[in-house]
N, C-alpha and C positions, 0 to 999 in steps of 0.2 A: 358404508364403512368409511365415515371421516376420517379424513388422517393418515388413511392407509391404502393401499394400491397405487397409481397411479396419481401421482399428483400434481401440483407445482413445481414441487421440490423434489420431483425425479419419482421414482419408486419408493415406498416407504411400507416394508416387508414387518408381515405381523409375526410375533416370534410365540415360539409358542409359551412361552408362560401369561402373554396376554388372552390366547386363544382359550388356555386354561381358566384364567379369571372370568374370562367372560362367559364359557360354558358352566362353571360352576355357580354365578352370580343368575345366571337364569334358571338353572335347577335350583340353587334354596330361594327364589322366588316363588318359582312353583308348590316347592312341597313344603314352605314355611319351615324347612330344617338347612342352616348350615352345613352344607356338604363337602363344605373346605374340613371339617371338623370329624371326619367319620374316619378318622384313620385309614389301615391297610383293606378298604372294605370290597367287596365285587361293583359297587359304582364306581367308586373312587379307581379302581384299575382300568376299568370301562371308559371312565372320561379319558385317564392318560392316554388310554391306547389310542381312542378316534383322534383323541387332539394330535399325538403326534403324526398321523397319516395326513391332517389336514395340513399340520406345518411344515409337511415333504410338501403338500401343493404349494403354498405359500413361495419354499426357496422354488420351484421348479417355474413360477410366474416371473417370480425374479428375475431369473436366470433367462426367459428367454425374453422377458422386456429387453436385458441387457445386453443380449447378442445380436438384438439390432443397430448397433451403435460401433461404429468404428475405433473408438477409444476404450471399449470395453470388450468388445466379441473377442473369442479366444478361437483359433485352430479355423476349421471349416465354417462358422459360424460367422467369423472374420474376413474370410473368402465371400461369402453368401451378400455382406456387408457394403463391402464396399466394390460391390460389383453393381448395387445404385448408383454408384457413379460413373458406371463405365471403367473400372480400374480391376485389374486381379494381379493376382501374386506373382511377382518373377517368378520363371521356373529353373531347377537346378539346370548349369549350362557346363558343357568341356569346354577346354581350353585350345583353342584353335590356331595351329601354330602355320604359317605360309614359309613351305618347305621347296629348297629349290632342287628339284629333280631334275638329274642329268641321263638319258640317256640314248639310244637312235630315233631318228626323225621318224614320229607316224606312230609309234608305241603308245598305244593303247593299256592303260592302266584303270583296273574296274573301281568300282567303289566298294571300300572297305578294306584292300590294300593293307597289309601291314608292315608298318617302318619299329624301327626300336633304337634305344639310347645302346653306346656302348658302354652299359655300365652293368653291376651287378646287386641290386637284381634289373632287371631291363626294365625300361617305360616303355609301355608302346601309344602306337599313335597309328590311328585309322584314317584310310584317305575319305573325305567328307561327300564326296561323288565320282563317277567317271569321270579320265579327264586322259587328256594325250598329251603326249609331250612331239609338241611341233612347231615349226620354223616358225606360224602362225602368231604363237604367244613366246618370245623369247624372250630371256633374261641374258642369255649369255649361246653364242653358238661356236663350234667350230668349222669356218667353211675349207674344203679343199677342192682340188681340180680332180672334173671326170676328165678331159681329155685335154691334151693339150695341142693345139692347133694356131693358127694363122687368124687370127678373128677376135671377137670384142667379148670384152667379158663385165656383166655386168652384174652387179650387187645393188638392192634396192629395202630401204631402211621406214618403214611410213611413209611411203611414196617418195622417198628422196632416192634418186639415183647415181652412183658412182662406177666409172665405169672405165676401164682399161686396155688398151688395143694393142693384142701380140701380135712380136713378128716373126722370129725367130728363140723365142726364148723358151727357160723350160719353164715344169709349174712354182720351181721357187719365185723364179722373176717374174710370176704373172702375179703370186701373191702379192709379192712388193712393190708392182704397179698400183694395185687396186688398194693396198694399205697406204701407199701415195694420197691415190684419189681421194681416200677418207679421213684423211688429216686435217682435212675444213671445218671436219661435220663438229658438233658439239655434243655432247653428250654421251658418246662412246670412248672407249679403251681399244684400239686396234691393233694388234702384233701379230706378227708371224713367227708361229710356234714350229717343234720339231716333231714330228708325231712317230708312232713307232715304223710306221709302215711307209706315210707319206706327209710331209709339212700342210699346216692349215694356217688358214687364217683365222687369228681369236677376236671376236667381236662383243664385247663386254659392256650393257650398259653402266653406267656410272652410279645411279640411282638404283640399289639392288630389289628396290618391292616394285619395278618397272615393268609392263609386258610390252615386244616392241611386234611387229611383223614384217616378217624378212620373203623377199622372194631373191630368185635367185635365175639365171641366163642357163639354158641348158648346156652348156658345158661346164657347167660348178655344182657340187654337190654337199650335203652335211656331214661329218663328219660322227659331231653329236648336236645335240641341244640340249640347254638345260631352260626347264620353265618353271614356275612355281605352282603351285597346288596345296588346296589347304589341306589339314590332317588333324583329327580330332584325338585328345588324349581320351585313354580308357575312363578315366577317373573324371566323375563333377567337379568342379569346383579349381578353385586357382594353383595351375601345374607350374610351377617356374623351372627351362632348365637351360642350360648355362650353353651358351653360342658355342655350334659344329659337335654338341654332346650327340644331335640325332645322327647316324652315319652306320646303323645297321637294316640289313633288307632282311626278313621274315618270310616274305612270301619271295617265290624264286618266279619270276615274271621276266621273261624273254624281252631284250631291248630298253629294262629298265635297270639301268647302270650302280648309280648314287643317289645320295641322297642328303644334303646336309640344312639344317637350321641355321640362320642369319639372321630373319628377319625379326624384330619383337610380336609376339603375339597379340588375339585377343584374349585375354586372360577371360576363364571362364568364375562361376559362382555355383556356391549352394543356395540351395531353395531359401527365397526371400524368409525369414523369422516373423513373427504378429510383428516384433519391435520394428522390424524392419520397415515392413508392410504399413504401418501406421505410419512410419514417418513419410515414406513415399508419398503416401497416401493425399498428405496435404500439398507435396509438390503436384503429382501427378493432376489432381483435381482441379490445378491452375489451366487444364487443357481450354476448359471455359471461361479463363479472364476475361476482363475489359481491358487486363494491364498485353502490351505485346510482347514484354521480355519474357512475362512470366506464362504467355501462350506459345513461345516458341521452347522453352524449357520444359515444359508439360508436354508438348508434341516430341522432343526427343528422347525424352524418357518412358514415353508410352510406345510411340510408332517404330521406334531406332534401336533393332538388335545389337544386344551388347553393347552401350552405352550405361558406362558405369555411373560417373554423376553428370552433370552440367549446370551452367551458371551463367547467368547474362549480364548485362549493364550498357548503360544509355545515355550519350550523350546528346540533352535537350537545349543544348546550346547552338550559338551561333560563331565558337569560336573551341578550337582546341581545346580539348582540359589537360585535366594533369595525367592522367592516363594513356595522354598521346591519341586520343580517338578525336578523328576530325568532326568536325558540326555536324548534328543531327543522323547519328549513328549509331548503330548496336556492337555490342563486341560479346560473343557467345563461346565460352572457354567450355570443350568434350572432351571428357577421356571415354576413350575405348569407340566401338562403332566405327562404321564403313563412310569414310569420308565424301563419297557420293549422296549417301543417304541423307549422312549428316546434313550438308551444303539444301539437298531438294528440300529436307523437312523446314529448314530456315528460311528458305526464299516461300514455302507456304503460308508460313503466319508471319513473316514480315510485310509491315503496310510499304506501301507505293511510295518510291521519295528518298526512302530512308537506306542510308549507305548499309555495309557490313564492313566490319574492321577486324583483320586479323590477319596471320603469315601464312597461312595454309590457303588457298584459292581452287576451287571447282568448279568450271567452266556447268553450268545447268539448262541444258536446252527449256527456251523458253516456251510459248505459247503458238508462236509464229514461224518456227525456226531459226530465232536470233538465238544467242548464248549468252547467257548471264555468268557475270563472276559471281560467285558470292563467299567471301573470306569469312575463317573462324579460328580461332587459338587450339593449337591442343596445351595440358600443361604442361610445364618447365619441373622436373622431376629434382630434388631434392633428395639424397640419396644418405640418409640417415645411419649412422655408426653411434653404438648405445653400448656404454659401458653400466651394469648392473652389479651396484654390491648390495649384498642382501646381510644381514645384522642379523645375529638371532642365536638361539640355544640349537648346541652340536647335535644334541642329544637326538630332541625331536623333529631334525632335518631329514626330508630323504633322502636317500642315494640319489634319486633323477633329479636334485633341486633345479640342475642349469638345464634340465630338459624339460621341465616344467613351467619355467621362470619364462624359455624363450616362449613357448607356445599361446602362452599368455600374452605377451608382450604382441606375437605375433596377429593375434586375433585382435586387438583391442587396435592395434594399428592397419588393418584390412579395411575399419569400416572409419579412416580419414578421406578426406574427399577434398577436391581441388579449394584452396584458400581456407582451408583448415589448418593451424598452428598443433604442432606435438606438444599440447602441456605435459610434462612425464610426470606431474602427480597423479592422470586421471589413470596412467598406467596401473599404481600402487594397489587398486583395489582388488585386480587381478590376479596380481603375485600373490597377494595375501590369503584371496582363496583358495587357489592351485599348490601353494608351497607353504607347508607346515612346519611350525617353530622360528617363523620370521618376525622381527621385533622392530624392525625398521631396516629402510630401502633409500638405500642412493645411487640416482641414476647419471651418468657422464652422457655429455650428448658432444657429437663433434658430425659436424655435415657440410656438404659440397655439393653442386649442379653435375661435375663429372665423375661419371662412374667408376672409372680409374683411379679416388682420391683413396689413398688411404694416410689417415689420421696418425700421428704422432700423439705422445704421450702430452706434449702443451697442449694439445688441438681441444682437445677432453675437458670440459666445464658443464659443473651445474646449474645448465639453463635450459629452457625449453628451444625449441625448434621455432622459429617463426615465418611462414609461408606467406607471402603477398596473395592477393586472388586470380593469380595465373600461375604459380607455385603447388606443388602435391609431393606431401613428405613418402617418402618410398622407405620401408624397412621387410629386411632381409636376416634372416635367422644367419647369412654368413658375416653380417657385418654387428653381430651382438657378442658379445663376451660378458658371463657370466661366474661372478666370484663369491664366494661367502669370506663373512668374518664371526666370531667366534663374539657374541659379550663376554665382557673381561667376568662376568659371576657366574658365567652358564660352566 
């Protein structure tokens, strides 16, 4: 079969009016009659039918030549694909929020736990394992006096010790001794609170995603503690909800007080798409470079839960560049992922020599028991306010347009990634298939680094968004407004 099957030039599928020619060209061969020519006759129906069973083989060879191939396999075939390389499909994830629970020292809380938003209808949020809430792991405690006595009292912070000798006093003055004593330290908030029963001393780290371990002198006791604990939304996919919204208990669990959100989450995903998957596909597969940025970007995107993108860059110089990355240095910018991980997986396919540059720092036990730093960027969030006016005939508009328009906007803006620019025409194509009777689209874009900006009616220009490569535009269905206007002939 020249020409056709498998060839040079990829697959080259015989269609059936060829299959037709050629079965018919061999039958009036045979029988020295033209069989093209016999009209509606019992061969002539005869040929079409086997021809076209053949030409179901034909697409079916096709089809599965082409599902060996990462740029063409569809669905499971796709999966099958590029799992020669060692690569498969993200899988859909919750969103994993580090929730600081407050309540008595030693409570025990099971896994699966459930917290909820005070809102209506409620979001809930499942605790991701067993966990206790104990002096152990604290973020914040209250300590008071068991007994008040003639003797030393002492508080002990990560091995640091403060510590206070009564003599005659009661337990407010021993508090305000030991709140004394810890006026040195750094990184704490220390006061003495009124409590209903009996005065504590509040000891607060400064850093709220911190866990510290506290012991304590037996004449001092906990009052409460609050520790953090992660909690997974019910829902896949990215939960956004608004700091101190979690602050209802569901399950009724003895000793476990509060509960509020503080901290930023990891935002969770829906299951990776083909499109997805194919683009990954060519980052991921750099896991076997020769290049090192683009094996350590491979390795944090294959190895490093929840790690949404990543990005590297290298300076092969022997003198500062303009980037501020000292000589012979990587600089590796992560959103999302456990900065542990992140730091281990770096210091694995980083070669010998070569610095790391960044503001984030993870001490990584070494080989020998030394401690390596190894720094990396998270991004500088960019906090995008989108004014949307949509042009178009009244007629053919929906009711939901500005519920549609956002959702769009919203989608098309989830899959930007750190040193990606918001061009708002790639927006345009979105709204156009989501919202019916639009004739044209102008977008106002107004943005800021703090999340506290909000924009002014100057602030609002038609221009794109433009992010450096340590930069990741952030957009939020609260910070969108959505307007029609009428064409002056509709």
């Amino acid at each position: 079969m020249p020409g056709y099957g498998v060839t040079d030039n990829g697959f080259v599928l015989k269609r059936l009016d060829t299959i037709l020619e050629e079965i018919h060209a061999d039958l009036t061969a045979g029988f020295g009659v033209d069989t093209r020519l016999l009209g509606n006759s019992f061969l002539k129906t005869l040929v079409t039918t086997f021809a076209g069973q053949i030409a179901d083989l034909w697409e079916t060879a096709q089809d599965s030549y082409y599902a060996k191939f990462p740029a063409t396999a569809e669905g499971v075939n796709l999966d099958n694909a590029v799992q020669y390389g060692g690569i498969r499909r993200a899988p859909a994830r919750r969103t994993c929020y580090p929730l600081h629970c407050t309540g008595d020292d030693g409570t025990r809380v099971r896994g699966g736990a459930v917290v909820a938003t005070a809102t209506m209808p409620e979001i809930r949020l499942y605790a991701a394992q067993e966990f206790v809430i104990a002096r152990e792991s604290f973020n914040a405690v209250d300590v008071a006096v068991a007994a008040v006595q003639a003797e030393v009292y002492t508080v002990g912070i990560n091995g640091e010790t403060y510590s206070f000798s009564n003599g005659d006093g009661d337990g407010k003055a021993i508090l305000a001794g030991l709140k004394a004593a810890m006026e040195s330290s750094t990184g704490y908030t220390v006061q003495v609170m009124e409590g209903g029963s009996r005065d504590v001393l509040r000891i607060e780290d400064t850093v709220k995603a911190r866990s510290n371990m506290l012991a304590l002198s037996e004449n001092l006791t906990t009052a409460s503690v609050t520790t953090i604990a992660n909690f997974l939304t019910q829902d896949y996919g990215k939960v956004t909800l608004p700091a101190g919204i979690v602050s209802k208990m569901v399950n009724n669990i003895p000793g476990f007080a509060r509960v509020a959100n503080i901290l930023e989450p990891v935002y969770g995903r829906l299951a990776e798409t083909d499109i997805e998957l194919r683009q990954s596909y060519i980052a991921k597969s750099a896991l076997r470079s020769n290049t090192m940025v683009g094996s350590i970007v491979a390795e944090l995107l294959n190895n490093v839960a929840n790690v949404e993108s990543a990005s590297g860059y290298e300076n092969d110089t022997g003198t500062v560049n303009s980037r501020g990355m000292p000589p012979h240095s990587i600089e590796i910018v992560v959103e999302g992922g456990d900065a542990s991980e992140i730091a281990s997986a770096i210091l694995k396919r980083k070669a010998g020599g070569i610095q790391t540059y960044g503001s984030v720092v993870i001490d990584v036990p070494g080989n020998y028991g030394d401690s390596i730093p190894v720094r990396f960027n998270r991004p500088e969030y960019l906090y995008a306010w989108l004014k949307i006016v949509l042009h178009g005939e009244g007629k053919k508009l929906p009711v939901n347009y500005a519920q549609l328009a956002m959702q769009s906007v919203r989608e098309d803006g989830s899959r930007l990634s750190a040193g990606e620019s918001l061009l708002t025409q790639l927006l345009h194509d979105g709204i156009y298939s989501k919202v019916a009777g639009v004739t044209y689209i102008d977008i106002y874009t107004a943005y800021s680094t703090e999340s506290s900006f909000v924009p002014g009616e100057d602030d609002y220009q038609l221009k794109n968004i433009p992010a450096t490569s340590r930069q990741k535009v952030r957009i939020d269905e609260k910070r969108i407004e959505v307007m029609f206007r009428a064409d002056a002939d509709s």
